[in-house]
C-alpha positions as CSV (number, residue, x, y, z in Angstrom):
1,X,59.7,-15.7,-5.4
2,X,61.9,-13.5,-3.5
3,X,63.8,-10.6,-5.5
4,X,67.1,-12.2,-4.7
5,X,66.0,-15.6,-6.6
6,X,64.5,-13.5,-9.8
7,X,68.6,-11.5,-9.9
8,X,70.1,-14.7,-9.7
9,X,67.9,-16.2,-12.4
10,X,68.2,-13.2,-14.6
11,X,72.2,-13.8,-14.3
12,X,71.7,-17.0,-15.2
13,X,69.9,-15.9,-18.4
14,X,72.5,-13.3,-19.1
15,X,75.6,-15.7,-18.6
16,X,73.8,-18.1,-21.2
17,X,72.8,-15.8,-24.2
18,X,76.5,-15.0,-24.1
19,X,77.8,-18.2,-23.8
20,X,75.9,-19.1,-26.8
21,X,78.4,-16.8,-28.8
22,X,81.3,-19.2,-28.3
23,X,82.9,-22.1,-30.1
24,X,83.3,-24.1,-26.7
25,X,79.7,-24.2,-26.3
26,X,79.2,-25.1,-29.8
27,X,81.2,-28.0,-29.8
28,X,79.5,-29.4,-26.3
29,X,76.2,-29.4,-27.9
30,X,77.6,-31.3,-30.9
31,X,79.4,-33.6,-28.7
32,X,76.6,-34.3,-26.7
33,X,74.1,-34.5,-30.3
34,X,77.1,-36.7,-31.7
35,X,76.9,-38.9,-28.7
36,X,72.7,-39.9,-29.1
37,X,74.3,-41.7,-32.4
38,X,70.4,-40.8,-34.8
39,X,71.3,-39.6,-38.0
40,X,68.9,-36.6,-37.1
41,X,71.6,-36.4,-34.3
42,X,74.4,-36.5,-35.9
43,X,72.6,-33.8,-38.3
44,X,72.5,-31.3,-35.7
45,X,75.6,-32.2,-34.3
46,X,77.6,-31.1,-37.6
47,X,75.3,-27.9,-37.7
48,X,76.4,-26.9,-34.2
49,X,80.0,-27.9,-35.4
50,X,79.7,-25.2,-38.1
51,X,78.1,-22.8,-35.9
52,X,81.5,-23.3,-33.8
53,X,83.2,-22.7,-37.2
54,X,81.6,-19.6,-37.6
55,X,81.9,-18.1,-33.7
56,X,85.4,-18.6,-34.0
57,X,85.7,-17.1,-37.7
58,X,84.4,-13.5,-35.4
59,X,86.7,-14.4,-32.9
60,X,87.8,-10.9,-32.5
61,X,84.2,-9.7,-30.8
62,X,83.6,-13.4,-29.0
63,X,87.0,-13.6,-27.0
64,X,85.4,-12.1,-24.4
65,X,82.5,-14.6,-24.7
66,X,85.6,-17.4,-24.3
67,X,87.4,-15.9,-21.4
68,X,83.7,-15.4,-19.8
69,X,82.9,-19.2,-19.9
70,X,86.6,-19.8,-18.7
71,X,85.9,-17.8,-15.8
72,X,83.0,-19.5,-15.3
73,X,84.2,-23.1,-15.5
74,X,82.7,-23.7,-19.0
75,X,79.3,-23.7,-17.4
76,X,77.7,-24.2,-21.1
């Protein structure tokens, strides 16, 4: 693996642990849990719709986290 790949895939990393602070991203995963239709779907689905709840209630330290995955074309 050239040294170029392992940067690029250590971005990649980087970009997602932060994404993972927002409500956007939150609220894909619950759409997409919501869409399976289980009820051990739809479980997770309203936990990652809290966990949106709660990234937003700290909105003040994850707008950056917001404008990031703007920036990024809501790559989460």
């Amino acid at each position: 693996m050239t040294p170029e790949k392992i940067d690029r895939i250590a971005q990649l990393l980087i970009i997602d642990l932060l994404l993972q602070g927002s409500a956007r991203y939150w609220l894909k995963r619950a759409d997409d849990f919501a869409a399976v239709g289980t009820p051990a779907c739809d479980e997770i689905a309203r936990a990652c719709r809290n966990k949106a709840v709660m990234c937003r209630s700290e909105d003040e330290r994850n707008e950056w986290v917001e404008l990031l995955a703007l920036e990024l074309g809501d790559v989460a």
